[in-house]
N, C-alpha and C positions, 0 to 999 in steps of 0.2 A: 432410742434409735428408731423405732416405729413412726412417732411424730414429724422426724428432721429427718432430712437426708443424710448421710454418709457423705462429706466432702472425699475422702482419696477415691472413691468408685463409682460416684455418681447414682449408688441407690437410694431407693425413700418408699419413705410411705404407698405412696401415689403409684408404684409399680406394682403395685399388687402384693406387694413383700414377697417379689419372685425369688429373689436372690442374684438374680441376673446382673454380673459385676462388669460395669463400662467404665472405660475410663472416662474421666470428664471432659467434655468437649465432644464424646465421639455421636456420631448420628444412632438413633434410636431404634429404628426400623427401615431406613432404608436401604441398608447393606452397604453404603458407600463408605469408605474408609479413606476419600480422600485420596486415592493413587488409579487418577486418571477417570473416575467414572465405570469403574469395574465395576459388575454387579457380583459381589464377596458377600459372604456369609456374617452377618452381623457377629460382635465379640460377645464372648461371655459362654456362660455355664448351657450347657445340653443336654443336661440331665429334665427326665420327666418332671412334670409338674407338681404333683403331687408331693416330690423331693424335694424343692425348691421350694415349698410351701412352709417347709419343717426344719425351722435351721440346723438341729442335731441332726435328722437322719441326712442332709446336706453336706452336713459336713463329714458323716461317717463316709458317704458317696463318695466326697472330694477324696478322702484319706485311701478308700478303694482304689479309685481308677488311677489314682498317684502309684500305690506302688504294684498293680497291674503293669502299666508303664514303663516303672522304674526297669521290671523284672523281664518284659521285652527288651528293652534299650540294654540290659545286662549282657542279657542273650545275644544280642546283634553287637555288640562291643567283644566278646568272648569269641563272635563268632568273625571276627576282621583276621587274627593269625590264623586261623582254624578254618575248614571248609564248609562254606557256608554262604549265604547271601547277609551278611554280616552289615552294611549299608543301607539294604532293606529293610532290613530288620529294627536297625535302629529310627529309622521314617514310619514304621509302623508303629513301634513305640510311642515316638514324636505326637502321632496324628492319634493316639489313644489320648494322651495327656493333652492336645487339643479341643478336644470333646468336653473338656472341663475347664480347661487355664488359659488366661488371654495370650500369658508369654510364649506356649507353648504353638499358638494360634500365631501371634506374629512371627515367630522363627519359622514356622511351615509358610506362611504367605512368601517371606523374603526366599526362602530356599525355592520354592515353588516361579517365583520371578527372575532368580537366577539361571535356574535348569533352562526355563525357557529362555532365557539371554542367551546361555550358551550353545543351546541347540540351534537356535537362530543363527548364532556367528559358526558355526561346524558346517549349515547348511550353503554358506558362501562361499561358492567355485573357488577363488583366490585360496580362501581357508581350506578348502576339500584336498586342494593341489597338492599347498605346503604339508599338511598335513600327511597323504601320502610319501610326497616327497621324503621328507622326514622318517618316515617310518620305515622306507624304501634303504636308506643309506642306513638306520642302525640296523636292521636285517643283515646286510650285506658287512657291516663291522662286526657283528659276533657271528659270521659264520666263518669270516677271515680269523678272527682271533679263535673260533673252535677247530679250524682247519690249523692253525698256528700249533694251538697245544698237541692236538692229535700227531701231527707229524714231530714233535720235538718231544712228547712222553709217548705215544702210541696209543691203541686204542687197548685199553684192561677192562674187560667187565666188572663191577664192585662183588658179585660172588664168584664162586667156584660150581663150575657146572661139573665136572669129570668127577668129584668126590661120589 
């Protein structure tokens, strides 16, 4: 594997035997990825050099920062019923296992393109109105339907204060 390149990742010899896993076809150092002329962070592993020199302690690396990852993304999945910034949490995760894995790299690029899609479309007057509007009329239907229940059961505290 030293002499030839690696066909599925595009490494070889001639990189230095960094370790650094591209896919094939992708550009080598120029950060472009091909969606639009963005300047992105080229794919592949971010571990020191040194690490990337030595394919066991590379890949003890890999095995680390995977279930570091794993163990935030747990946290942030555990913490979605529970109070917490549970959505956060799992994007931190995400962008830990980024630092190492290209998959992990492309799901943050596309989620990272969406967020700004969507905030782009929320910031459109049109969108800001309905958006209100909407929010406007379900406010006003549960306060009708808590104003409903209260007059048809009454208002009960769930404890007992006089005991």
């Amino acid at each position: 594997m030293n002499a030839e390149s690696d066909e599925r990742t595009g490494e070889s010899a001639a990189d230095g035997g960094s370790g650094v896993k591209k896919p094939v076809g992708t550009p080598a150092s120029t950060g472009d990825s091909g969606s639009g002329g963005t300047d992105e962070a080229p794919l592949g592993s971010r571990a020191p050099e040194f690490i990337k020199a030595r394919r066991t302690l590379h890949l003890s690396w890999q095995v680390g920062v995977f279930i570091v990852g794993l163990a935030v993304v747990g946290a942030g999945i555990v913490m979605l019923p529970l109070p917490g910034p549970g959505w956060l949490v799992i994007f931190a995760g995400m962008a830990i296992w980024a630092t190492e894995f290209v998959w992990a790299q492309l799901v943050l690029r596309w989620t990272k393109r969406k967020v700004t899609e969507a905030a782009q479309r929320a910031l459109d007057p049109k969108v800001r109105r309905r958006n209100i509007i909407l929010t406007t009329v379900g406010l006003v239907i549960m306060g009708v339907l808590l104003g409903v229940y209260v007059w048809k059961f009454g208002f009960v505290m769930p404890w007992k204060i006089d005991q």
